[in-house]
Each structure stands twice: as structure tokens, then as C-alpha cells.
C-alpha positions in Angstrom: 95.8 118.3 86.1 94.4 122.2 86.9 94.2 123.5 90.2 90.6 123.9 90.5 88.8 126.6 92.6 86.5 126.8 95.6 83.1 127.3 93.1 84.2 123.8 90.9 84.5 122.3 94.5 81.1 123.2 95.5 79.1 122.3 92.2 81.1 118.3 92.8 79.1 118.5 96.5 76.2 118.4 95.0 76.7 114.9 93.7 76.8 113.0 96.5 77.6 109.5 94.5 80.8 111.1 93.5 82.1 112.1 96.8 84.6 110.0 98.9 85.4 110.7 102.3 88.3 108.5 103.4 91.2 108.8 105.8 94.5 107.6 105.6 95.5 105.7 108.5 98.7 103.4 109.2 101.9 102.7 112.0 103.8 105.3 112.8 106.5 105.9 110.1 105.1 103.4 107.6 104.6 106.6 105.1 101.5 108.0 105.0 102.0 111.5 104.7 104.4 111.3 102.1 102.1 109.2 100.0 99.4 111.6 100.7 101.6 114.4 98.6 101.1 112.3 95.6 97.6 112.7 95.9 98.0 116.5 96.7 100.1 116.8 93.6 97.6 114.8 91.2 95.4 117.4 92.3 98.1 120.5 90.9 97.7 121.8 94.8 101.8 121.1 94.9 104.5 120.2 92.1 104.7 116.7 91.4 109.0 117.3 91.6 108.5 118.2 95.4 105.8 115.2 96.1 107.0 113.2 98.5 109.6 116.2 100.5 106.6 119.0 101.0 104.7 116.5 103.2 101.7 119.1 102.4 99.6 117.2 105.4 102.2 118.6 107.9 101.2 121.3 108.9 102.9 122.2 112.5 106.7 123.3 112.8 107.1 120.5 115.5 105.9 118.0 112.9 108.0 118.7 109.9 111.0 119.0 112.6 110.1 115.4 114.1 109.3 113.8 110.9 106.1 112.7 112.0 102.5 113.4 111.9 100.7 114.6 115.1 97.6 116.3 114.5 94.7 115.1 111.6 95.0 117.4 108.4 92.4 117.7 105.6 92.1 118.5 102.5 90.1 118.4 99.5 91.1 117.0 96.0 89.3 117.2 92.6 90.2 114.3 90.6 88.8 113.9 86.6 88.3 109.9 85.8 88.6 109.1 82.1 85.9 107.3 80.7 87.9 104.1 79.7 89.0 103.8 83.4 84.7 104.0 84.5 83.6 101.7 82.1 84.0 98.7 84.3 82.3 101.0 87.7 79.4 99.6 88.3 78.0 102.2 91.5 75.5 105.0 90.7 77.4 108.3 89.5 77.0 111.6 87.7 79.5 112.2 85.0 83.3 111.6 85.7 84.4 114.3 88.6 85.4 113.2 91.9 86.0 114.4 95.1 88.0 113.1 97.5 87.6 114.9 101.1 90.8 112.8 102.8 92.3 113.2 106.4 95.7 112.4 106.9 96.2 111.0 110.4 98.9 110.4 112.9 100.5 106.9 113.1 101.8 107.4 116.9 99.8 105.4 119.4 99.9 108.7 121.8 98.0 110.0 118.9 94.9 107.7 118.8 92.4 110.4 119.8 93.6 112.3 117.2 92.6 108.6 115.0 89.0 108.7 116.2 88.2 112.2 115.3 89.2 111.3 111.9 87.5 108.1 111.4 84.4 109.5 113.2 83.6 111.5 109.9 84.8 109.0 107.2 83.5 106.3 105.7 86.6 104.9 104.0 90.1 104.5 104.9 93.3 103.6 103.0 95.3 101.2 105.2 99.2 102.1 104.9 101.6 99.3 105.9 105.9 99.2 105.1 106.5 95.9 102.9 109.3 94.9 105.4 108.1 95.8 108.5 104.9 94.3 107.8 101.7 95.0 110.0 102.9 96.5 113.4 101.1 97.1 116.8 99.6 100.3 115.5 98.0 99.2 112.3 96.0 96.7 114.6 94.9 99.6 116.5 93.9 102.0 113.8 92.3 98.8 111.5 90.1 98.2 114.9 89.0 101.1 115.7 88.5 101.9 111.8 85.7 98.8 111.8 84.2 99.8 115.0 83.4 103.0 113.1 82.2 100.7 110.2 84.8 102.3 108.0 85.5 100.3 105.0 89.2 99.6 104.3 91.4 99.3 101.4 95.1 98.5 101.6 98.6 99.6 100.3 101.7 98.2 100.8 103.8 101.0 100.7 107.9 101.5 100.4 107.8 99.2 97.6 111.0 100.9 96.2 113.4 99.1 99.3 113.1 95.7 97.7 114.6 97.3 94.6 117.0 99.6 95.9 117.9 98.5 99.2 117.6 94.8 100.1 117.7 93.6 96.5 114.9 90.9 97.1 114.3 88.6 94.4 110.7 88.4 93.1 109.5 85.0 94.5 110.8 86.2 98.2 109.1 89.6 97.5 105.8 88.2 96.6 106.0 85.8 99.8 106.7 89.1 101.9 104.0 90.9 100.6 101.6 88.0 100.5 102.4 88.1 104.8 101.5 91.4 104.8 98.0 91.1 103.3 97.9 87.9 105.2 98.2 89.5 108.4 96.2 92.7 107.8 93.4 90.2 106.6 93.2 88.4 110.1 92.8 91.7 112.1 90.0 93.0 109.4 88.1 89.1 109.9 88.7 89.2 114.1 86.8 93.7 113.9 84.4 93.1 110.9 80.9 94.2 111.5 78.5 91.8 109.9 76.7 95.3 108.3 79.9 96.1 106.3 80.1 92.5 105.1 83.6 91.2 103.9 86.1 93.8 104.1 89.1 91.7 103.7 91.6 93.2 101.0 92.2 90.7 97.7 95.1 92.4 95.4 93.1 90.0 92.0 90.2 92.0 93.2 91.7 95.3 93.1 91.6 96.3 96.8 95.1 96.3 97.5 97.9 98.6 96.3 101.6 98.7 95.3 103.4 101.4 96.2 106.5 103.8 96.8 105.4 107.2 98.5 108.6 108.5 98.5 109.3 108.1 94.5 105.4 108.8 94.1 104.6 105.6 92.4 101.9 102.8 92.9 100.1 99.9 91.2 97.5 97.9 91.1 96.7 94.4 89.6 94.3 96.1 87.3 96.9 98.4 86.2 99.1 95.4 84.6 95.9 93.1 83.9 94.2 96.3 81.9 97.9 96.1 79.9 98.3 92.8 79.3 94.9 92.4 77.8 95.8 94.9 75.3 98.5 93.3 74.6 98.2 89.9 74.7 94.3 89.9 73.5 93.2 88.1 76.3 90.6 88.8 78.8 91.1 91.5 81.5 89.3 89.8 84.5 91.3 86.4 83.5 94.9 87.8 83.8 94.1 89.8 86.8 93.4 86.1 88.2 96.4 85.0 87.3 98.5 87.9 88.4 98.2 86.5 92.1 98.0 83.2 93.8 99.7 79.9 92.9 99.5 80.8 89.1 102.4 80.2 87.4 103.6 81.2 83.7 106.5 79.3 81.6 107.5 81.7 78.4 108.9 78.6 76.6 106.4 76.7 77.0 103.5 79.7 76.9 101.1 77.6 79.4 100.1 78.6 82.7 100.0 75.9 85.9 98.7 76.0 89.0 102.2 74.9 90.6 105.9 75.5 89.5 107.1 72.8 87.2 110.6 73.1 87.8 111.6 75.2 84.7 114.4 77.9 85.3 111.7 80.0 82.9 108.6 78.8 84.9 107.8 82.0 87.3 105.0 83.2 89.3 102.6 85.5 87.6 103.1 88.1 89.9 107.0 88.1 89.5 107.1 87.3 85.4 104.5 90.3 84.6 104.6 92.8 87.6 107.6 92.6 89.8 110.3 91.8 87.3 109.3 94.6 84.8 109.5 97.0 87.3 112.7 95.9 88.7 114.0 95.9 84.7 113.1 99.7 84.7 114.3 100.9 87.8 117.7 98.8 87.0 118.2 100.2 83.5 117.6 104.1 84.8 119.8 103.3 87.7 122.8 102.0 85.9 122.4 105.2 83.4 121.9 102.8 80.2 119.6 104.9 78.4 119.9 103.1 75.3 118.1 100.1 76.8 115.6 102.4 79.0 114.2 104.3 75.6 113.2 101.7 73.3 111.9 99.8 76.7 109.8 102.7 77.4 109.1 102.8 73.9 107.0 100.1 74.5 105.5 100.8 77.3 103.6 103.8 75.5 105.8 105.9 78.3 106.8 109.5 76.9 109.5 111.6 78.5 109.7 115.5 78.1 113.1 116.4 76.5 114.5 118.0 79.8 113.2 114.5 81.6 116.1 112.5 79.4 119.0 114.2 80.8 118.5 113.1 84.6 120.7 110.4 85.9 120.7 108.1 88.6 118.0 108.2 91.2 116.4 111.4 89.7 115.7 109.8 86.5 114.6 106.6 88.0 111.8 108.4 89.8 110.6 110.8 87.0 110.1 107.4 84.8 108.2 105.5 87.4 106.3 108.6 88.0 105.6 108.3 84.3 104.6 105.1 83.8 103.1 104.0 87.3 101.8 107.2 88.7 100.4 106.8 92.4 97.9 108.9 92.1 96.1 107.5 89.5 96.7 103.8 90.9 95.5 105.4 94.6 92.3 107.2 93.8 90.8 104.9 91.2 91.0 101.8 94.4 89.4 105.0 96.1 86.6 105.7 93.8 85.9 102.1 93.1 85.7 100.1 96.5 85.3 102.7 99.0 81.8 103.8 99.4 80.1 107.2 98.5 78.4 109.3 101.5 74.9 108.1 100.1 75.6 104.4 100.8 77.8 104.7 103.9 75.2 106.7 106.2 72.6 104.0 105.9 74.8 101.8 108.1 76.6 104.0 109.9 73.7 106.0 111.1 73.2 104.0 114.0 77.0 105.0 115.0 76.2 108.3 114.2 73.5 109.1 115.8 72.1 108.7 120.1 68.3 109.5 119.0 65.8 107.6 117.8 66.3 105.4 114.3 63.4 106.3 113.1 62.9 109.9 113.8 63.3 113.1 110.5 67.1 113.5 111.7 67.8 109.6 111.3 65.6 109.3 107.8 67.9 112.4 106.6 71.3 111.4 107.6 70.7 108.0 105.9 69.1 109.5 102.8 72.4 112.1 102.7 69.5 114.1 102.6 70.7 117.8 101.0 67.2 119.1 101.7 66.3 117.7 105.2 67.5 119.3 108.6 71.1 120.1 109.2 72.9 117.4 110.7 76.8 118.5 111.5 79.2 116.3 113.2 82.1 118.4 115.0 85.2 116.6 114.9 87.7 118.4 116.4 88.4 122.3 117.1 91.1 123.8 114.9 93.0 127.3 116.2 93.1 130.0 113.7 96.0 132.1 113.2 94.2 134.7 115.0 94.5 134.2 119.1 91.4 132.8 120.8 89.6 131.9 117.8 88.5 128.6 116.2 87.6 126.5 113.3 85.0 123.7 114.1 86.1 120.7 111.4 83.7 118.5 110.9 80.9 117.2 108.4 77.7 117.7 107.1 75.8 114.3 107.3 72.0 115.7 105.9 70.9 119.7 104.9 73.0 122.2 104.3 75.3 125.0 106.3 76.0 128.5 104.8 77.6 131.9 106.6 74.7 133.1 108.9 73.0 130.2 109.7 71.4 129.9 113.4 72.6 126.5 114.6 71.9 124.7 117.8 75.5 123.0 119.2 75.3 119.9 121.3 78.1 120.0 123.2 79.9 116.7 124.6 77.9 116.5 127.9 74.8 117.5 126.4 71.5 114.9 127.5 68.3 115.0 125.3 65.7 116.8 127.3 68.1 119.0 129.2 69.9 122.4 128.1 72.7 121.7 129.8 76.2 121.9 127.3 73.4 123.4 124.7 74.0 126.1 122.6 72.2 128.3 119.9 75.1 130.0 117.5 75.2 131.5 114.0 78.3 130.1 111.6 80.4 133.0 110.7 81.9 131.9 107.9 82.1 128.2 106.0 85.8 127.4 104.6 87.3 124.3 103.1 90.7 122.9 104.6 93.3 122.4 102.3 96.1 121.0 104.1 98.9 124.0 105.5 95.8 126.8 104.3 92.0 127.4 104.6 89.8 128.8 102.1 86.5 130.1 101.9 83.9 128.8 100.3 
């Protein structure tokens, strides 16, 4: 995937069905940032070798030093769906180019202000939560104040890669543990949900919750493994993503699927026979070097290693297959692109959170129209320092019209009252850049 420049950027704004703005938001140390380099990397802004170390969403010296985020970092990424993986979308878009404006935020609960500037100008959000430490204080917090935003949230269960390679978990105890986690995160979305958003519990058979490992840059979905299976097995796609959760349960001696385990040393849960176990195979095989099982398994898989790829060992190798075969970009966005909502479906319900005028006035009609020709409408998040000392960068988002270089703008400050010109300002922008991460660029 090409590094693409600030001009292909602004032709994708224009198509305001094909734009997601999300955040990622979870617990302190659950992995967020490091799952955010995958993204980063799909997007050819880092090497996908370093994905996972670079932490590209750090941006302070204090932060890489701690090992934790502290301030909101954005960036911008250009992501090309193939036309096999759109044929099942069914929202409005023009042509196959995404982009995905995402803010990676800080975990820490001294951090929350730092939360609510994010959210304020998203309308998605990627819920991160550890697979063994399950949901913590933090992801409560983030997940509420996410729905009072009406923010629409989608879920991963992240560090996937322990139950392999650190606790050894069998597949049955791992799908219990990670059933818990969605579980849990699933109370807290029904106790915050907004009747506007409608249900915005997470289903893995429906495709709203992820699999993943940050740190080895791997993820999945159940469409992932339902999409191969029905290859495979010539059965239908919707059906076997079904039975890839829940009390389904598949016997290979028998063939037959049952709604409860029959006893049968072969009789396993969907989940663990066609997703967990695989996986487990693979990172086995590459760990225990026996490359003459891994290749014809891969093989199979329709996975292809470069030549220089087959000489790693160990770990290394392990991670450049998974990589392969599961990458967590591709699992990530596509959840992204499919069940979180464009800007022009968002801003007709979260106008009324937007906006302190009237609801029915020009500024209203054009925020929830995401409106390119109507009156600029700019939310100011937060206030960025340039290199340069007492200088600036005003992050935020254009909700209806347009801003260029030049443009006279009137600033509301955060004591400002309708009808008074007190915290009022009249300004021109001096210069329009996009945020990508550790840099800025103009546009």
C-alpha cells in the first residue's frame, strides 16, 4: 500500500460517505497505541517491521519514556477496499477509497479531558480491552462518556497473542474469557445507550467485534474465517459466521453441527475447531521452527512468504506469518468502514450535541446535511503548540462549509453567550495542515 500525498487526501474529502472519523479509546495499558501502528503502517506512513515498536501516535519524549499515552494524536489514513470485500456494504459510497481521520487517545483516568476533546469531534470509536484483564474501571469511563457524545462503538479484544504464548489457555477456556469480556463491555454500552443511536451492543457473528494482537500486528474477525470457510466448504457465508460463536458445536467425525456438546473428544465449539485452534496450530509450528509442517500448512491457506521471510526463526517468523495471513489492518478498518458511521449520517443525531443554537436555524440544517456548501461550521478541539514558541495549531473539525488559508472567521471562545461579544473574536486562518501523527503537513 503507497504512501499517498496531501492532494489524494483532499479529493477523498470530498466524499463525505467515505469518510470515517473514529477514535480509539480503551484502559490505560490495554494497547492502543501499538495497535494504532498497524493502521499507520497499512497506510505505508511507517514500515510494517517496526509496527508495533514506533508507537507513531506518541508523539512527546515523556510519553515514549513512560510507555504511555498522554496527549490525543491524529492522523490521517488512506485505505483502498477491494471490491470483493464491498460487495456485502450496503451504506451509500463513491467508489472504493477510504479515509479514516482517527485520534489515538490516552487510557489514564488523569487523562479524561484529554478523552472528551477526542470524542467531541468523532463519531466512531474502536473500543480496546486486554483479553485477560478484561474490562477495567477506565473502559467504563471512556465507553460512557463515548455514548454521551452519541459515539457509536465497535470493540477489539486485543493481546490475543498471551493466550498463545504466555498462559497457554486451551480454546474452550479462551472462548469463555473472551465471551466475559464482550459480556461485560455489552452491560456498560446497554446501562449509557442513547435511544437515537439505537443498539450499539457489540456481537462478534455480526462482525462488530475484533480479534487481535497489537503488538504482532494481527487481528480477526468472524467474517474473516466465515468468508474462508464458505470458499471452502461451499456453504453459505452468513450461516457459518452463525455458527462461529454461540453454543454451536461441530463434531469432524460425525460432520453435524449441535447446539450443545455431545460428549465426543472430537465434538468442539465452533469458535475453537475453526478459529482458535488454527491459529494456535500456526503460531505453534513457527514457534517450534518446524518449517516443514508450517509451508505446506500455509500452503493451504493461500499464505505466500517472500524468500528472505522463510529464514526467520522463532518469534520473528511467527509474527511475519500472522502478519501474512491475519493482517490487523485489514481486519481493523473493514469493522471501521462497515459499522461505524460516515460524517453524513452521524451529524443528523449528533447535531443537537453539537450545537447551543437553535435546531432549526441555516447553521443546524448545514451541520446535519454535512453541508460542503453551507456556512462554516468548525469545532475547536484542543490547542496544539507548534515547534515555533508562542504559536498554535487549533485541531479540530469542519462540521458543514469549507476552511482554506485566508479565510476571515468569527471564534467563539469558551465563555462566549449569544448576543454578547464577550470571548468573541474575528481572525483570518493562516494556514490549513493535516496532522499525521509525530508531523504536520500542509494541505
Amino acid at each position: 500500500m503507497v504512501k499517498f500525498t496531501a492532494e489524494e487526501l483532499r479529493r477523498i474529502m470530498d466524499y463525505k460517505h467515505n469518510i470515517r472519523n473514529m477514535s480509539v479509546i480503551a484502559h490505560v495499558d490495554h494497547g492502543k497505541s501499538t495497535l494504532t501502528d498497524s493502521l499507520v503502517a497499512a497506510a505505508g506512513i511507517i514500515a510494517q517491521e517496526v509496527a508495533g515498536d514506533v508507537r507513531m501516535t506518541d508523539t512527546r519524549a515523556d510519553e515514549a519514556e513512560r510507555g504511555i499515552t498522554i496527549k490525543s494524536t491524529g492522523i490521517s489514513l488512506y485505505y483502498e477496499m477491494s471490491g470483493e470485500a464491498l460487495k456485502d456494504f450496503k451504506g451509500e459510497r463513491q467508489g472504493n477509497e477510504y479515509l479514516i481521520n482517527l485520534i489515538d487517545s490516552p487510557g489514564h483516568v488523569d487523562f479524561s479531558s484529554e478523552v472528551t476533546a477526542a470524542l467531541r469531534i468523532t463519531d466512531g470509536a474502536l473500543v480496546v480491552v486486554d483479553c485477560i484483564e478484561g474490562v477495567c474501571v477506565q473502559t467504563e469511563t471512556v465507553l460512557r462518556q463515548a455514548l454521551g457524545e452519541r459515539i457509536r462503538p465497535v470493540l477489539t479484544v486485543n493481546k490475543m497473542d498471551r493466550c498463545f504464548l504466555e498462559l497457554q489457555v486451551d480454546g474452550e477456556e479462551a472462548y469463555q474469557t473472551f465471551s466475559r469480556v464482550i459480556e461485560n463491555a455489552n452491560v456498560i454500552m446497554a446501562t449509557y445507550e442513547d435511544p437515537l443511536l439505537g443498539d450499539c451492543q457489540v456481537y462478534p457473528e455480526k462482525g462488530t467485534v475484533a480479534f487481535s494482537a497489537g503488538l504482532h500486528g494481527w487481528a480477526f474477525t468472524l467474517t474473516n474465517f466465515a468468508k474462508m470457510y464458505a470458499s471452502k466448504f461451499k456453504v453459505d457465508e452468513a450461516k457459518m459466521m452463525e455458527r462461529l460463536w454461540g453454543e454451536n458445536f461441530f463434531d469432524p467425525t460425525t460432520k453435524k453441527w449441535s447446539s450443545k456438546n455431545t460428549g465426543s473428544p472430537t465434538c468442539k465449539r465452533g469458535f475453537v475447531q475453526f478459529c482458535y485452534e488454527p491459529i494456535k496450530q500456526i503460531i505453534n509450528t513457527c514457534m517450534n521452527d518446524q518449517k516443514d509442517k508450517l509451508w505446506p500448512m500455509l500452503q493451504k491457506l493461500g499464505v505466500v512468504m517472500k524468500s528472505e521471510e522463510k529464514d526467520l526463526m522463532g518469534k520473528a517468523l511467527m509474527k511475519r506469518v500472522m502478519q501474512t495471513w491475519l493482517p490487523a489492518s485489514t481486519a481493523l478498518l473493514e469493522m471501521m468502514i462497515f459499522h461505524l458511521p460516515s460524517p453524513a449520517t452521524a451529524q443528523r443525531y449528533r447535531v443537537e450535541n453539537l450545537y447551543e443554537g437553535p435546531l432549526d436555524d441555516v447553521y443546524a440544517n448545514a451541520i446535519r446535511s454535512c453541508d460542503p456548501d453551507g456556512p462554516l461550521m468548525l469545532y475547536v478541539s484542543k490547542m496544539i503548540p507548534a515547534s515555533d514558541k508562542g504559536r498554535f495549531f487549533a485541531f479540530g473539525r469542519v462540521f458543514s462549509g469549507k476552511v482554506s488559508t485566508g479565510l476571515k472567521v468569527r471564534i467563539m471562545g469558551p465563555n462566549f453567550v449569544p448576543g454578547e461579544k464577550k470571548d468573541l473574536y474575528v481572525k483570518s486562518v493562516q494556514r490549513t495542515v493535516i496532522w499525521m501523527g509525530k508531523k504536520a503537513r500542509n494541505c
